[in-house]
MARVEXBA-467499 format. One record per residue (C-alpha): residue in three letters; x, y, z; residue number from 0. Coordinates in steps of 0.1 Angstrom, whole numbers, plus 5000, padded with zeros to 4 digits. Each point is the difference from the previous one (the first is absolute). Example, Ala and Ser with C-alpha at 12.3 -4.5 7.8 and 13.67 -1.06 7.14 Angstrom:
BEGIN
+-----+------+------+------+-----+
| res |   xx |   yy |   zz |   n |
+-----+------+------+------+-----+
| ALA | 5123 | 4955 | 5078 |   0 |
| SER | 5014 | 5034 | 4993 |   1 |
+-----+------+------+------+-----+
END
This chain:
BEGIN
+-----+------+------+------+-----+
| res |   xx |   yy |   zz |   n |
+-----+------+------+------+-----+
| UNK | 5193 | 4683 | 3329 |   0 |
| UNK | 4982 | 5024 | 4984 |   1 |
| UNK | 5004 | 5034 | 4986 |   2 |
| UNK | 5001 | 5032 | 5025 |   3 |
| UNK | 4977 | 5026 | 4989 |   4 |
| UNK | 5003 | 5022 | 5027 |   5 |
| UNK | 5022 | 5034 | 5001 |   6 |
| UNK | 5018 | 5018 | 5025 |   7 |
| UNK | 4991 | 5032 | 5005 |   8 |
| UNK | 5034 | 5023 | 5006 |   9 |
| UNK | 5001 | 5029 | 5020 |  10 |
| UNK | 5002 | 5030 | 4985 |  11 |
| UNK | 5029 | 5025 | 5009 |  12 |
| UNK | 5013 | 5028 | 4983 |  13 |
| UNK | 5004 | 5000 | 4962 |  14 |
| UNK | 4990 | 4966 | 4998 |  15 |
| UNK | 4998 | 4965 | 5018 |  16 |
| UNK | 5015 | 4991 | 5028 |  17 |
| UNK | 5036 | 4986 | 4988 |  18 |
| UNK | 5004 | 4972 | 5026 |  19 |
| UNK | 4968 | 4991 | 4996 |  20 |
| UNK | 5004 | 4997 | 4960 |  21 |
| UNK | 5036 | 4982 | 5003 |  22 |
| UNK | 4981 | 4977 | 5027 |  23 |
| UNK | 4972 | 4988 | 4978 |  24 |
| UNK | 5022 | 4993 | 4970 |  25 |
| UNK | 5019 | 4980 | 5022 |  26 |
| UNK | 4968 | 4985 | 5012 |  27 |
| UNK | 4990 | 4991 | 4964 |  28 |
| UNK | 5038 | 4988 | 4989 |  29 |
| UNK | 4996 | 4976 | 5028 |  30 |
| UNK | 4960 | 4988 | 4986 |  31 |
| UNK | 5014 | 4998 | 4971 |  32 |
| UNK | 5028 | 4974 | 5007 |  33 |
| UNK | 4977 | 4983 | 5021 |  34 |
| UNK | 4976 | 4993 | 4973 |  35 |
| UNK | 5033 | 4993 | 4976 |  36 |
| UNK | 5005 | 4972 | 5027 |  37 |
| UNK | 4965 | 4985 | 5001 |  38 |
| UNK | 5001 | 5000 | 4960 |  39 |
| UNK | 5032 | 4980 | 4999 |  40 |
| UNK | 4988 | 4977 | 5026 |  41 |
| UNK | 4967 | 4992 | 4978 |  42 |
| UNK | 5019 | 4999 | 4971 |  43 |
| UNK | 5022 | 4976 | 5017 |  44 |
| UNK | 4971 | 4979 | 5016 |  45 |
| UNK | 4988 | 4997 | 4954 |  46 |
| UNK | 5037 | 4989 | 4995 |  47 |
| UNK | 4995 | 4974 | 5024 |  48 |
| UNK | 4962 | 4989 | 4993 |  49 |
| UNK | 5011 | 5001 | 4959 |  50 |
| UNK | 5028 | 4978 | 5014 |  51 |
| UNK | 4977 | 4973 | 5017 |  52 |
| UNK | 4975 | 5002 | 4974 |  53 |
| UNK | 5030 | 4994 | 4972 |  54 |
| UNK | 5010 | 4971 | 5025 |  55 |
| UNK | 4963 | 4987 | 4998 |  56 |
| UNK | 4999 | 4999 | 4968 |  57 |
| UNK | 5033 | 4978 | 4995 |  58 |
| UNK | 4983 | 4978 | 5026 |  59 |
| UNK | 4970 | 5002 | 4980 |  60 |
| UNK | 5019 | 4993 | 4969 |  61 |
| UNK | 5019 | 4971 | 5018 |  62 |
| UNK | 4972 | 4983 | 5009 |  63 |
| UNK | 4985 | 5000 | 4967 |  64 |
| UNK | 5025 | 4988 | 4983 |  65 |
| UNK | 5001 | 4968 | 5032 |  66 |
| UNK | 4962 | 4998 | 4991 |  67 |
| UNK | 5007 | 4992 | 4965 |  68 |
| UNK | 5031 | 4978 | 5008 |  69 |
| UNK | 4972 | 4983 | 5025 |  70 |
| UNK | 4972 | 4998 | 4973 |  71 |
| UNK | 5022 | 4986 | 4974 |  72 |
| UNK | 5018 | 4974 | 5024 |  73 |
| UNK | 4961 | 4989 | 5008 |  74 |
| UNK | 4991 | 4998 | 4964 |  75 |
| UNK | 5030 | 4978 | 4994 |  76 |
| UNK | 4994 | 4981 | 5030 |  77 |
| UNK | 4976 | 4968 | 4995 |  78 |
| UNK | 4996 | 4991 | 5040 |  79 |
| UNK | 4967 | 5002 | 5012 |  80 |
| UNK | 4986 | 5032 | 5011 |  81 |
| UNK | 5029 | 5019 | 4989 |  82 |
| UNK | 4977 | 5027 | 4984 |  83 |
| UNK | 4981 | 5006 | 5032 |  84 |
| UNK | 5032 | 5004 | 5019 |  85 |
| UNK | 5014 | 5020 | 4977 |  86 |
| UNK | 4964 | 5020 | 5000 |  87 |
| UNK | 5002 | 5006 | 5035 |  88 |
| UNK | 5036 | 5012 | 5000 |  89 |
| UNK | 4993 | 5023 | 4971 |  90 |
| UNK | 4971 | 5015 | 5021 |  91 |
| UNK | 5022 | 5003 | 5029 |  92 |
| UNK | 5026 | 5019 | 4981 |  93 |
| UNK | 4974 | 5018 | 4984 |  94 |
| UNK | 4985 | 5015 | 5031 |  95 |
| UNK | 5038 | 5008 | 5015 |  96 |
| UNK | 5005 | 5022 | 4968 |  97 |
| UNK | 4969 | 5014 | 5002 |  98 |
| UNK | 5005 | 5008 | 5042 |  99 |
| UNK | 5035 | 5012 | 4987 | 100 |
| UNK | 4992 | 5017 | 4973 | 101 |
| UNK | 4969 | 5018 | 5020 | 102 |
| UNK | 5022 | 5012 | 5026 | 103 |
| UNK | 5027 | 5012 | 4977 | 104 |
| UNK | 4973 | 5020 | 4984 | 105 |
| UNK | 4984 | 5012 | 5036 | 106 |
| UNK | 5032 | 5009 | 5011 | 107 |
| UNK | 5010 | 5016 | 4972 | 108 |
| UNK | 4969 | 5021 | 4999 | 109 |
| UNK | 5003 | 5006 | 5031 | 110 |
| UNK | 5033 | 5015 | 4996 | 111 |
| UNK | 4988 | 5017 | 4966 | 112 |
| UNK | 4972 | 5018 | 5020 | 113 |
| UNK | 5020 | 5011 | 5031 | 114 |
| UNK | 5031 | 5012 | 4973 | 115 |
| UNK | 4973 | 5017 | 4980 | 116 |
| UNK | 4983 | 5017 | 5028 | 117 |
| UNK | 5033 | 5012 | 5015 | 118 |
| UNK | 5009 | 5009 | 4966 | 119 |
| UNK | 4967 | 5018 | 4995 | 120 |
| UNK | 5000 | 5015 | 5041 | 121 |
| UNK | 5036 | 5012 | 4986 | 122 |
| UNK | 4990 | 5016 | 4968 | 123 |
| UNK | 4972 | 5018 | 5017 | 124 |
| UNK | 5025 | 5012 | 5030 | 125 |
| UNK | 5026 | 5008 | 4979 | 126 |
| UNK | 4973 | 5022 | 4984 | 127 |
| UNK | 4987 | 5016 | 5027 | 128 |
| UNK | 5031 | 5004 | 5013 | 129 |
| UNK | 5010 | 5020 | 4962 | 130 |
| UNK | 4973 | 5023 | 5004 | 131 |
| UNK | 5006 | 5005 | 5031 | 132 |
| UNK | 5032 | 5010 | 4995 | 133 |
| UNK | 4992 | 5020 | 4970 | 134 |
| UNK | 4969 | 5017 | 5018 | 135 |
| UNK | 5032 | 5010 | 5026 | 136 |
| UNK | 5019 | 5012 | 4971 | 137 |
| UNK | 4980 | 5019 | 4988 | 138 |
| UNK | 4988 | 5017 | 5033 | 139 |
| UNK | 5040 | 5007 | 5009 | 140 |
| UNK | 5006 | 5011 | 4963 | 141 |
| UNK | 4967 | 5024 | 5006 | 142 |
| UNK | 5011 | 5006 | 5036 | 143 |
| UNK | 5039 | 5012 | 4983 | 144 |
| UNK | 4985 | 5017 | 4974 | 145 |
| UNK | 4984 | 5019 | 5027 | 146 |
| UNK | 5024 | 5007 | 5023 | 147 |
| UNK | 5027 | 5013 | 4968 | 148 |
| UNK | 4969 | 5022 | 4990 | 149 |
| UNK | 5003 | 5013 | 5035 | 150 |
| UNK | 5032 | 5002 | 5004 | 151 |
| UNK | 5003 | 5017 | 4967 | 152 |
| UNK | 4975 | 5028 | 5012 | 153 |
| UNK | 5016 | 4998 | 5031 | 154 |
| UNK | 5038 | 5008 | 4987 | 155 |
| UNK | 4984 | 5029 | 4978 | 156 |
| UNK | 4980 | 5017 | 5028 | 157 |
| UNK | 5035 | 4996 | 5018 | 158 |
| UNK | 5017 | 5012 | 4972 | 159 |
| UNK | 4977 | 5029 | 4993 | 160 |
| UNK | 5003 | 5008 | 5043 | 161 |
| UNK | 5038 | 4996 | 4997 | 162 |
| UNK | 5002 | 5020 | 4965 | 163 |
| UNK | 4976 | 5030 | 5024 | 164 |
| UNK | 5020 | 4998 | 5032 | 165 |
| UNK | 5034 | 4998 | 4979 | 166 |
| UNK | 4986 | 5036 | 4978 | 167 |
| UNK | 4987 | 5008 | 5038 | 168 |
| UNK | 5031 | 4997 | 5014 | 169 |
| UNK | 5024 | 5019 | 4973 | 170 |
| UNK | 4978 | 5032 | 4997 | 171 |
| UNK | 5004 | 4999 | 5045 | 172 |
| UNK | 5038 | 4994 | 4989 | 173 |
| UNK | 5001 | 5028 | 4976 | 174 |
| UNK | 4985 | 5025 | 5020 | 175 |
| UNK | 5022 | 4992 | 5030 | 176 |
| UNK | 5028 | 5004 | 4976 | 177 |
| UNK | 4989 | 5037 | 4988 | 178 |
| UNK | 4991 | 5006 | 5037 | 179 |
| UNK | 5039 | 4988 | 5013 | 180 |
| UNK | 5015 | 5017 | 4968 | 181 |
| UNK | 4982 | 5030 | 5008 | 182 |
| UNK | 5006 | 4999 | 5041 | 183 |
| UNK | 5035 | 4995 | 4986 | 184 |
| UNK | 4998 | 5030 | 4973 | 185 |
| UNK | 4985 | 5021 | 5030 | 186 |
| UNK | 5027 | 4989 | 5029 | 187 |
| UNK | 5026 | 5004 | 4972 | 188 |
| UNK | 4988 | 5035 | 4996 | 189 |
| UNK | 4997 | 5014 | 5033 | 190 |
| UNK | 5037 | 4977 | 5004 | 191 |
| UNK | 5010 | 5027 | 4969 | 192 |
| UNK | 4990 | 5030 | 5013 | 193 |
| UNK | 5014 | 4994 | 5034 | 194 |
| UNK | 5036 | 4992 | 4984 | 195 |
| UNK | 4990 | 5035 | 4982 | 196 |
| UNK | 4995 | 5018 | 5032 | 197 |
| UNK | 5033 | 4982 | 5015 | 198 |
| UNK | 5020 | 5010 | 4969 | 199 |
| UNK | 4989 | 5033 | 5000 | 200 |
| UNK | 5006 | 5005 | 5038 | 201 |
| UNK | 5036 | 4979 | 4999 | 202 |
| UNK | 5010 | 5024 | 4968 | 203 |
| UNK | 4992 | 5035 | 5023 | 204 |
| UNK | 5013 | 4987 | 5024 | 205 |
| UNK | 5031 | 4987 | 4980 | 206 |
| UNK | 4999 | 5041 | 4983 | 207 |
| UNK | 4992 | 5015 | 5036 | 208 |
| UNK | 5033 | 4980 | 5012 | 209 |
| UNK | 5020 | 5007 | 4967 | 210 |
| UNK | 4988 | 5032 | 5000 | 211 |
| UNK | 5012 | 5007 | 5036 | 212 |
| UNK | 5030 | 4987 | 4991 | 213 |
| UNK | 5007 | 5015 | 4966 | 214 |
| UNK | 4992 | 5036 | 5025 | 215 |
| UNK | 5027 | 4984 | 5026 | 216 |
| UNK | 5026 | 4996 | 4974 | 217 |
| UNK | 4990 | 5032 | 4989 | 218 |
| UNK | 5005 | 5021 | 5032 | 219 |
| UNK | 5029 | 4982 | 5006 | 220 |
| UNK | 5016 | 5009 | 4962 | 221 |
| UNK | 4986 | 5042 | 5012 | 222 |
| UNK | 5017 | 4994 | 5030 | 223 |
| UNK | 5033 | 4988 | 4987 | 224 |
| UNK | 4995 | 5023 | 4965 | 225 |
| UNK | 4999 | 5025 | 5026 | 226 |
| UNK | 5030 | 4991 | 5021 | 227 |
| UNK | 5021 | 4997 | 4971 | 228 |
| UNK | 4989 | 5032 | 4987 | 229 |
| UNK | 5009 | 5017 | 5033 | 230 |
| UNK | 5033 | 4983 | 4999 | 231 |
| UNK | 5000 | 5013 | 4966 | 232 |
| UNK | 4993 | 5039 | 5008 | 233 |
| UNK | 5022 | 4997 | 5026 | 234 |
| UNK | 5029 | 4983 | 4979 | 235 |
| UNK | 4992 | 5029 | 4971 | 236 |
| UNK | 5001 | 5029 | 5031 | 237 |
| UNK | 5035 | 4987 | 5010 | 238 |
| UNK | 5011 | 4999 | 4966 | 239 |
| UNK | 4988 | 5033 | 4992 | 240 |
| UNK | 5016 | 5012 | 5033 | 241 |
| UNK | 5034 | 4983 | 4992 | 242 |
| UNK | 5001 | 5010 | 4964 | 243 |
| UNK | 4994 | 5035 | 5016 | 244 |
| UNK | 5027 | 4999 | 5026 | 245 |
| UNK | 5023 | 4988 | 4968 | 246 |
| UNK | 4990 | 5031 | 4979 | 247 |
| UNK | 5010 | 5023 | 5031 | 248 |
| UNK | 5029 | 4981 | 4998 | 249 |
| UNK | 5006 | 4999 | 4965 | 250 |
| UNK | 4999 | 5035 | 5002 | 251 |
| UNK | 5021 | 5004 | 5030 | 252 |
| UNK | 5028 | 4981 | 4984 | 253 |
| UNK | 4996 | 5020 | 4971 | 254 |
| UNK | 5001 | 5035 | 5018 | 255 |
| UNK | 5031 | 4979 | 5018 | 256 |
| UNK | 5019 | 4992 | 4967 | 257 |
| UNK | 4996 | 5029 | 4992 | 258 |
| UNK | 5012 | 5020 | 5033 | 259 |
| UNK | 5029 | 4973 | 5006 | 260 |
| UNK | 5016 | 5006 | 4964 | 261 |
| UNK | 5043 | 5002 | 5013 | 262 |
| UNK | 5016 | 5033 | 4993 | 263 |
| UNK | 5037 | 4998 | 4988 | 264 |
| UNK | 5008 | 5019 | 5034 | 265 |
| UNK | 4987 | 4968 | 5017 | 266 |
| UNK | 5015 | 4972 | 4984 | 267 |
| UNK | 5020 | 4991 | 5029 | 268 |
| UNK | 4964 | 4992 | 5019 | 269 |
| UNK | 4992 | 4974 | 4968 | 270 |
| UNK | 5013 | 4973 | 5021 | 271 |
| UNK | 4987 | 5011 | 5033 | 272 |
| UNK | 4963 | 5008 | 4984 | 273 |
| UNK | 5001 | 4966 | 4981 | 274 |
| UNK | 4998 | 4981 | 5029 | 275 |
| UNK | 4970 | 5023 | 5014 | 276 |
| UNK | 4964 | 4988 | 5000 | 277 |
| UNK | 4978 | 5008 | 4968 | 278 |
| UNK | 4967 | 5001 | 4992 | 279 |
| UNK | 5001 | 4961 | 4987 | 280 |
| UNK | 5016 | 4988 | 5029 | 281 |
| UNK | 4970 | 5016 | 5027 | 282 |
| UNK | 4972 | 4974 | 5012 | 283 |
| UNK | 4965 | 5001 | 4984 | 284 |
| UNK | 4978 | 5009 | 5022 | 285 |
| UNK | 4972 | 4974 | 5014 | 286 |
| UNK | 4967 | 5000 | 4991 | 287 |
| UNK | 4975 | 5006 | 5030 | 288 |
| UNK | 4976 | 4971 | 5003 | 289 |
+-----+------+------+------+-----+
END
């Protein structure tokens, strides 16, 4: 079985060669290469077993030299006739079987040497092939991964840079929609302001308006009543004036009285009679016109 020179070509995807395919033909080469394991064991096995016979034909060999020289020495001992020419011919004889022996011992083994070196040869020069082959593929997926972390390198920084952009991109848009809301909200929170102003300022005249009104209410109402009391007043002061008059007329009256009703010692004998006669301290007060 020889050596496979041939190689696959894989198809090429993205970033590289096809990963089934690469999985597939290392499988495709694990199995060669057991296969070719196999054959080497078996010619190795097939020299075990020639070495064997060829060990075995040279104990036969051996064997039958040593009967040849028990045979030639019997027949030089022996004095019968031609017991040299027997013995001559059964020399040859066992001659010619150790040579036939030993002959295909040594074809056989050669035989077997040959095939276990040209496995052993077809296997060095596969297992080679298949070594540089498998190197050459090495080196082409180390290339092919050198490649693609190159690219994906460049790749993650162009993404990064894009990602850095849109990320500055995006926070300036978030800023200024933050200064826009704060300063909708500063505006709205303004105008909000001012029209609590204008409500405060309206609630508190109207609050003065009503307390105001009411402050002039209570006021009338204290006029009015000051003014009640003070007529009640003048008219209290008028009546006092006119009784404290009527009581002067009568103070005096009582006094011209006393003065009039003095007894005489002619008219002691009326004291009893004029004692019980009305005085000026027993008459009625007059009543005050309302």
């Amino acid at each position: 079985m020889g050596p496979q020179q041939d190689h696959p070509e894989f198809g090429v995807s993205r970033h590289g060669y096809d990963r089934t395919q690469v999985k597939r033909y290392l499988g495709t080469l694990a199995d060669q290469h057991a296969a070719t394991a196999a054959e080497r064991d078996e010619a190795l096995a097939r020299a075990e077993e020639v070495d064997g016979q060829l060990q075995l034909a040279r104990r036969e060999i051996a064997a039958l030299t040593e009967r040849l020289d028990k045979i030639g020495n019997a027949a030089a001992a022996s004095s019968a006739p031609n017991a040299a020419e027997r013995a001559a011919r059964t020399i040859a004889t066992a001659e010619a079987q150790a040579r036939e022996i030993t002959a295909r011992a040594e074809a056989a083994a050669d035989t077997a040497w040959s095939a276990a070196e040209a496995a052993s040869v077809a296997l060095r020069d596969r297992y080679r092939a298949l070594m540089a082959d498998a190197e050459k593929r090495h080196a082409e997926l180390h290339t092919a991964h050198a490649e693609f972390m190159a690219e994906t390198r460049t790749k993650v920084d162009d993404m990064t840079t894009a990602a850095t952009a849109r990320q500055r991109t995006t926070d300036d848009q978030a800023e200024r929609d933050r200064q826009r809301l704060e300063q909708a909200f500063q505006q709205e929170l303004a105008t909000r302001r001012s029209d609590l102003d204008t409500e405060v300022t309206t609630a508190r005249a109207t609050a003065t308006a009503e307390a105001t009104a009411l402050v002039q209410a209570a006021t009338d109402e204290a006029d009015k009543r000051i003014a009640t009391a003070t007529s009640q007043v003048e008219r209290l002061t008028a009546l006092r004036e006119q009784l404290a008059g009527r009581l002067r007329g009568t103070s005096e009256l009582l006094t011209q009285s006393s003065q009039l009703l003095q007894p005489l010692e002619a008219e002691s004998e009326l004291d009893e009679t004029t004692a019980n006669a009305p005085t000026a301290k027993n008459l009625p007060l007059p009543q005050p016109t309302s």
